[in-house]
N, C-alpha and C positions, 0 to 999 in steps of 0.2 A: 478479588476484593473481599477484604469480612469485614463486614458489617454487621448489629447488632440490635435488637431492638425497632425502636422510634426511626433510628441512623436509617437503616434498610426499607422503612416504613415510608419514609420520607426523599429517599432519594429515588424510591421508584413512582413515589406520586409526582416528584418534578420532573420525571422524568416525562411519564403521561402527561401532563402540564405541555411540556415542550413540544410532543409530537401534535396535542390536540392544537396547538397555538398553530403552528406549522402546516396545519391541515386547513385553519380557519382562512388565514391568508390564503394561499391557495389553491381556495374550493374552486374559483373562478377556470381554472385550468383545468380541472377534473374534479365536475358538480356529481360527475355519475361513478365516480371509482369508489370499490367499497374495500378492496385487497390488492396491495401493491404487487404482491406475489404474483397470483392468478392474473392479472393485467398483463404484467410481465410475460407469463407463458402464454396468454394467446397472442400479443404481439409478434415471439418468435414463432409458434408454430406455423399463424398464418403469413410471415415474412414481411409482415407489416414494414412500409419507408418511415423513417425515424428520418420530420424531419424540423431542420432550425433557420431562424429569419434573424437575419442583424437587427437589432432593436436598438443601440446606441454605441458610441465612440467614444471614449476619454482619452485620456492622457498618463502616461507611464516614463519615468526618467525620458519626456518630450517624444516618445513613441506611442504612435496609436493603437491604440485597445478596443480590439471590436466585441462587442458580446453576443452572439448568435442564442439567442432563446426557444425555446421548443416552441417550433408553430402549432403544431400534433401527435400524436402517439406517445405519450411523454416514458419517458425509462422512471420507474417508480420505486422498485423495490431496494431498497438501502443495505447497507452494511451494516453501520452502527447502530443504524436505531431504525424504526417499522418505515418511516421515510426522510428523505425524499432518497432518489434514485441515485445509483452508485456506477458509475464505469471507467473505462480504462481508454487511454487515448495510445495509438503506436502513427505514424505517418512512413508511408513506402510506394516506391515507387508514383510517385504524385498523388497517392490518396492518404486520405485521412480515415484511420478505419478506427470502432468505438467497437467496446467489448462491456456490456453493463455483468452485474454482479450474478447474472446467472445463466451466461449466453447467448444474449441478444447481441450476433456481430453480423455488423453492417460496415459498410466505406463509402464515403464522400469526394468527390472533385473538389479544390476551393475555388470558386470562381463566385461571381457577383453578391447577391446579399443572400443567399441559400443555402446552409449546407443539406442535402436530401443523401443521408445512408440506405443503401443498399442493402439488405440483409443478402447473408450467406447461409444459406443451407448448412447445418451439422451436424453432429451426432455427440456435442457435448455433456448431450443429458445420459448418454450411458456412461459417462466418469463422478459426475454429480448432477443426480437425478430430484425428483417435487419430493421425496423421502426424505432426502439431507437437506433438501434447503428449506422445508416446514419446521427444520430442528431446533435450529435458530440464524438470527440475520446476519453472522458473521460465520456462517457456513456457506463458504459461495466461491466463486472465483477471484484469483487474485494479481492478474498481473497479466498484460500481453506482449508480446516480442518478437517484429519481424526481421530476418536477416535471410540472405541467400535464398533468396524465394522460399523456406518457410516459418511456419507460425508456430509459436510455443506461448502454451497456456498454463500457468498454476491454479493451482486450488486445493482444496482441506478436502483431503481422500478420506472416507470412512473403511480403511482396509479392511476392519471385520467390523461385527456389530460394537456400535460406543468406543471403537479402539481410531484414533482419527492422526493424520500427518499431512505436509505438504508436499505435493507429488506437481510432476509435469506432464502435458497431453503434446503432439506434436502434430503440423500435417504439412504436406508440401501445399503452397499457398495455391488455391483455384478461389474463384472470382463467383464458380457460379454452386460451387460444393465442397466442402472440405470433410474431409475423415481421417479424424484424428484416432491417434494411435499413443498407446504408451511410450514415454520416455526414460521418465524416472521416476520409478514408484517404489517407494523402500521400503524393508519389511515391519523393521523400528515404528509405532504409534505405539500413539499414549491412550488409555485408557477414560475416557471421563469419569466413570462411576468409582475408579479408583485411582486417585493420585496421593502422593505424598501429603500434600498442604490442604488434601481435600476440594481443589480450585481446579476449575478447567474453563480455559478461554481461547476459542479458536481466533478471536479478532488479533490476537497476540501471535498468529500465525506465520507473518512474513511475507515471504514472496515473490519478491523482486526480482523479475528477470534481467541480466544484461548479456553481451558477448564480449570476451576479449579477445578474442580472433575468432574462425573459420570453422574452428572444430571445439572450441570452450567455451561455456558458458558458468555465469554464476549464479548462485537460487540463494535465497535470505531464507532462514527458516527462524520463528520467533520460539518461546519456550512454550506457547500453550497455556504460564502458568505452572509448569512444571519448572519452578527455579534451578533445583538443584543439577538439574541436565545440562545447563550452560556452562560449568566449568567441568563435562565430564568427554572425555577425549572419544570414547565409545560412543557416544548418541552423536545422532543427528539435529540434534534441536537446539536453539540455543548459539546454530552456527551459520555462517556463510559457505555454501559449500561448493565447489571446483568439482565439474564434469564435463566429462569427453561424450559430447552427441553423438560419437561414431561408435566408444567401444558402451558408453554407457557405466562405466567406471567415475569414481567419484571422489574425493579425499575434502577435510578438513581445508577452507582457506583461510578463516580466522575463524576464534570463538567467545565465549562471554560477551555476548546478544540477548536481549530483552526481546524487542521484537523490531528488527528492522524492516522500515518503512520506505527507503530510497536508496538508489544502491547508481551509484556512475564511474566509467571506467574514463579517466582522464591518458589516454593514448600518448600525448605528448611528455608528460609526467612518469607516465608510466605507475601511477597510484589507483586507485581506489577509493572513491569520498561515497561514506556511509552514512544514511539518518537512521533513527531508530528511537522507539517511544522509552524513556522513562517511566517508574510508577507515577506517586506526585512530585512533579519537577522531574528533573534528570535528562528531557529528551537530549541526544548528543546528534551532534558530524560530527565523525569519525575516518581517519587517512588511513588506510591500510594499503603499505607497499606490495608491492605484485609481488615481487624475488625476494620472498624469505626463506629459507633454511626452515626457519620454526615455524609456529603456528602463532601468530598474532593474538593477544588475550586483551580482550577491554574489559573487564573484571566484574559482570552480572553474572549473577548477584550476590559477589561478594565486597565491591565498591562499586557505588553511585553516588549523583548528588544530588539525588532525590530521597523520600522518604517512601514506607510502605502503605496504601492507600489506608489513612483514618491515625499515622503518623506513632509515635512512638508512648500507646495508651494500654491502657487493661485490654489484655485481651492479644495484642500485638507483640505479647514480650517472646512467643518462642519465633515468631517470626527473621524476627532481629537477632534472635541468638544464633538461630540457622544460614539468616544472610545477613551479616550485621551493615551492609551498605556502605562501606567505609567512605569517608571522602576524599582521600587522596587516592587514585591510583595507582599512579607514580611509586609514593612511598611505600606501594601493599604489591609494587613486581606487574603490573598492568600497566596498559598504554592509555596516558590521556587523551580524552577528548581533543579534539577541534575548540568545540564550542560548545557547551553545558547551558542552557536554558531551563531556568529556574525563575517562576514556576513554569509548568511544562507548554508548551504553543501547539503540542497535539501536531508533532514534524512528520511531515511527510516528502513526498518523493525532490530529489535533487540532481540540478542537468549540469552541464557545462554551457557558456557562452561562447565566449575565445576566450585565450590564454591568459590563464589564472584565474578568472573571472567566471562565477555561479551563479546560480537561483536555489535556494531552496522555499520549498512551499509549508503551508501550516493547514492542520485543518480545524484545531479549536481557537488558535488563532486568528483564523481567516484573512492570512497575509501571507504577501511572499518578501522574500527576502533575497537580495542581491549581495556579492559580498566578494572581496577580493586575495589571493593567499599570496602572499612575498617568496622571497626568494628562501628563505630558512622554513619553508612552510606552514606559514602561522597566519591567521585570519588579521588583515591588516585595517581593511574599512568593511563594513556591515550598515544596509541601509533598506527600512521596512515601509511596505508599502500594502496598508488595508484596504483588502479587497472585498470586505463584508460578508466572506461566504466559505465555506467550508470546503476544502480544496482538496480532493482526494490524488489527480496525478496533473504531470504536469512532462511534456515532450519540447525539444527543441530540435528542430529540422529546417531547411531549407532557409536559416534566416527567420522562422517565425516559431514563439512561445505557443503552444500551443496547453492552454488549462480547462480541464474539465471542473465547474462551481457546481458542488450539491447540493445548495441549498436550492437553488433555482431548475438545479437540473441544465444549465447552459453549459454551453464551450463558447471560452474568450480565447481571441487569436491577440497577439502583441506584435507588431509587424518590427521586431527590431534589425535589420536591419535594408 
């Protein structure tokens, strides 16, 4: 973002505004925490239980919505901003396991009004250790994925010093310790101290793990920041990218990515449905078929239908000359959107239900979103539902929704069916 002046002066005091607001309301929960961080780290290192009490029921398209609220030990440490607490939800094997933004991974049984996580012993702090995550709040982990008995973790590798990318950690799944190992750690990072536009932002990182069979998996990686890498065939950044867990080889699955945010493999369809943040405005779903020949281009950042943060002013004209944003994609040789959300809902992660029928989640909007795709694959009904709360992931398994709310730090289960 550039910002100038007052503009800079003023978006960081609301911002502070916001977190001290955020803090006042929920002193009551944590009168004695003075650092989300360091709370964080002695939680994991003593294995603290992480755990939650159903505190109310609503109603959702006439399905019940439980919301589990932190009884104690609350997960603090944020992503976007100093708080409240950030984590990742995966369900396996009848547990529900929680992976917060810097390690704390526990699992849960669901059964009556408790959820009580179990921590796992690991060794994630030798891949991002209290040096990168004191660097800043969107230096952290990003995504968890269990399949075949094991676990794959992303997160913003600092490969050399200030030079940083999104890498994966693996382990075979144990219950009572897990040692994880390198998977995919590429040589390609970007520099903070030196980029093109002078801008570096790891929150624009990506991350998304899924599988589309047994031995393939897919990894989202965002630009950083680094625009001009999205439409460059050589970088890693900017793309979604296709690897084999076995040889550890890797290729291009699509590219011209911002920073995607949700990534789902529709098996029946045989597609791939994408979110992914816009600047202001633009956030997209995105189809990307499985069997192509080419490489799929959604055209960041050289069409969107958004603009560049502080829009088209003094100051912003080489921006726009560099990536002039176009808005057709279509007519600039790019694949459209799904569905363009302007202004942006701050989209995040997106499931399948049953056939043809989604959820995608929001987290500046604080809603999710249901929504159906026809037979010519095109979003047919679209229908929003405010959840009040900043919604970082969001799982479906066994018949039930399962969302992690950051504003509260809860997981709400939606027992659909």
């Amino acid at each position: 973002m550039i910002l100038h002046g007052n503009d800079k002066q003023k978006k960081e005091i609301n911002k502070l505004k916001n977190d001290l607001n955020w803090l006042a309301k929920k002193r009551e929960l944590f009168p004695k925490i003075i650092n989300p961080l360091e709370s964080d780290i002695n939680l994991k290192k003593n294995l603290t239980e992480i755990t939650y009490k159903k505190n109310s029921t609503t109603k959702i398209k006439d399905k019940n919505f439980n919301i589990y609220n932190p009884d104690k030990n609350l997960i603090l440490r944020g992503i976007a901003s100093f708080v409240p607490g950030s984590a990742y939800l995966e369900f396996y094997n009848d547990n529900l396991f929680l992976l917060s933004s810097i390690g704390i991974l526990g699992y849960s049984k669901i059964s009556g009004d408790k959820l009580v996580f179990t921590q796992i012993k690991n060794n994630i702090d030798e891949f991002i250790g209290i040096p990168q995550l004191k660097k800043r709040n969107s230096v952290s982990l990003k995504d968890l994925k269990i399949f075949n008995n094991k676990i794959f973790i992303s997160l913003t590798n600092e490969k050399t010093k200030d030079c940083w990318n999104t890498s994966i950690i693996y382990a075979d799944l144990n219950l009572k310790e897990l040692k994880f190992n390198k998977l995919f750690f590429p040589e390609e990072c970007i520099n903070s101290l030196n980029t093109k536009d002078g801008e570096f932002d790891p929150i624009q990182s990506g991350g998304r793990i899924i599988n589309l069979d047994d031995k393939i998996i897919l990894l989202s990686i965002g630009d950083y920041r680094s625009r001009q890498l999205a439409q460059n065939k050589k970088s890693i950044f900017g793309k979604i990218l296709k690897i084999n867990i076995k040889t550890k080889e890797y290729k291009i699955f699509s590219m011209g990515h911002r920073n995607p945010q949700g990534l789902y493999y529709d098996a029946y369809n045989n597609f791939v449905l994408e979110t992914e943040h816009g600047p202001e405005g633009g956030d997209e779903i995105n189809l990307i078929e499985v069997n192509k020949n080419s490489i799929p281009n959604y055209g960041w950042a050289i069409a969107s239908y958004g603009e560049h943060y502080g829009g088209k002013t003094k100051g912003n004209e080489k921006l726009y000359n560099d990536y002039p944003l176009l808005k057709s994609h279509e007519k600039n040789g790019f694949i459209e959107p799904l569905k363009s959300f302007t202004p942006s809902i701050g989209i995040s992660e997106i499931v399948g239900l049953d056939q043809n029928n989604y959820l995608v989640s929001s987290l500046r909007d604080q809603s999710i979103y249901f929504f159906s795709l026809n037979e010519n694959k095109k979003i047919s009904k679209i229908e929003k539902f405010k959840l009040g709360e900043r919604i970082r992931d969001v799982i479906y398994k066994e018949g039930k929704i399962f969302i992690f709310l950051e504003d509260s730090v809860s997981i709400g289960i939606i027992d659909w069916k």
